[in-house]
N, C-alpha and C positions, 0 to 999 in steps of 0.2 A: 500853308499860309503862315507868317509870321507875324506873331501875335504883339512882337516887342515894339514894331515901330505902327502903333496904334499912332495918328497925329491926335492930339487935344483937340477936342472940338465941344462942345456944349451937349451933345447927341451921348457922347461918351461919359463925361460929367455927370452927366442927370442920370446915366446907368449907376453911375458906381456910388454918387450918392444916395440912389434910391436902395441897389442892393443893401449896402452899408448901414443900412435905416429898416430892412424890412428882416433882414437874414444873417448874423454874422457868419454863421456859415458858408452862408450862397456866396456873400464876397468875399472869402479864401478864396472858394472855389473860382469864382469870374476873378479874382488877380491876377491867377497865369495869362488871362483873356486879354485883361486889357493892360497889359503889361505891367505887372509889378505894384499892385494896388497895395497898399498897406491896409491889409483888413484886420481889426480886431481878432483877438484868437476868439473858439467859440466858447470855452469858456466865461470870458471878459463879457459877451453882450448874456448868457445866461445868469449870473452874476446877477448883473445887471437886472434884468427880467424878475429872477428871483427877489430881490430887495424891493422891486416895485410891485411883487403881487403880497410881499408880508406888509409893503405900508397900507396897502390898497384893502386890504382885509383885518389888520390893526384899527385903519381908519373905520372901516364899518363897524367892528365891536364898539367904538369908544362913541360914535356919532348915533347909530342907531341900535342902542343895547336893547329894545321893545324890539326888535326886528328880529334879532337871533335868538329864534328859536332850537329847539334838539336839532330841527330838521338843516338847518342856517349851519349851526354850530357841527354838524357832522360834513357837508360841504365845504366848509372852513377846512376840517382838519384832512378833507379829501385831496382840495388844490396845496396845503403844506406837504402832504405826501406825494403829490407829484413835483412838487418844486425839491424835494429832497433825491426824488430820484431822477430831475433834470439837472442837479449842478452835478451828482455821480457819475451821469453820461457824459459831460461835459467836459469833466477832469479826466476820464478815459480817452475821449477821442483829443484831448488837449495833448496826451502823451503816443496819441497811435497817428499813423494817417489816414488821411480823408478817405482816399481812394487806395483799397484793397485789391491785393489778388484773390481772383476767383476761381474755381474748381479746373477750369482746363488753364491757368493761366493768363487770363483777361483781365484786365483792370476793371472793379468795378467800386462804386460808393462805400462804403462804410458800411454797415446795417445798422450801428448808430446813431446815425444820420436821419435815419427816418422812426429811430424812437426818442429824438430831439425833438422832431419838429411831431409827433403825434403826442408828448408831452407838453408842446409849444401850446398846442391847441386845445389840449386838453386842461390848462391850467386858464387859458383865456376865457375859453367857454364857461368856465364853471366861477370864475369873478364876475362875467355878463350875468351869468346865472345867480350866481348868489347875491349880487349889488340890486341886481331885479325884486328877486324876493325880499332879501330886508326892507329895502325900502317900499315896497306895497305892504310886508308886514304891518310896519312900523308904522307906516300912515292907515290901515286900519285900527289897529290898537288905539289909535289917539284918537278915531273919528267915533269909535265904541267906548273909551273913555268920557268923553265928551257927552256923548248920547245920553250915558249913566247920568254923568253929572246933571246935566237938562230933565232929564227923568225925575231924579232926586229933586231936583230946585221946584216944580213944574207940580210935584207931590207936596211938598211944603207948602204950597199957594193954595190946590186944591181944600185943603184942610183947617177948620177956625182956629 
């Protein structure tokens, strides 16, 4: 099958900007497919990834400081150690290729390639996870703050 005279169609479109959007890698890989995609290196979308899980966890220190606790604060420094060893992967398979020879000589993926994307997940999960918890922290601390305070004010009245 000859992958080069792909015609444009909207079916093809919506592939390659979905790939483009969900995988820098998937769309290297689907370029040869649909002839000649200009994909991001993976690199470039980890990068990427990376910078938005330091804002995204900056943001949580400076928004909900009540929220991070040890337990917060060691999850914080969990997803930066995966984000350090996701732009290393990165810059590795940025200089290797995707697809490897294999023990009898068969082409096969990277084995990079899948400790991209179980670093991919493993930093999302754990910003789900950790944006979860500060912010149910955080809105406890304030509703037990609060409480004290009503407690206190509520003790002042009781008393001539």
């Amino acid at each position: 099958m000859n992958t080069q005279n792909v015609p444009p169609n909207s079916a093809v479109n919506d592939a390659r900007t979905l790939s483009e959007a969900v995988d820098p890698t998937i769309a290297k890989l689907n370029s040869s497919v649909f002839g000649g995609l200009n994909a991001p290196e993976p690199r470039d979308g980890s990068r990427a990834l990376a910078a938005a899980a330091e804002a995204a966890l900056v943001d949580l220190e400076q928004r909900l400081p009540l929220g991070m606790s040890p337990l917060e604060q060691a999850l914080a420094a969990r997803i930066r150690d995966a984000v350090a060893q996701l732009l290393e992967c990165a810059e590795q398979l940025a200089s290797d290729d995707l697809m490897i020879r294999g023990s009898t000589g068969q082409r096969r993926p990277h084995p990079l390639l899948k400790s991209l994307q179980e670093l991919r997940r493993e930093m999302c999960d754990g910003l789900k996870e950790l944006t979860f918890r500060a912010e149910q922290r955080a809105m406890y601390e304030r509703a037990k703050r609060l409480h004290q305070r009503n407690r206190s004010l509520s003790r002042g009245k009781d008393q001539p």
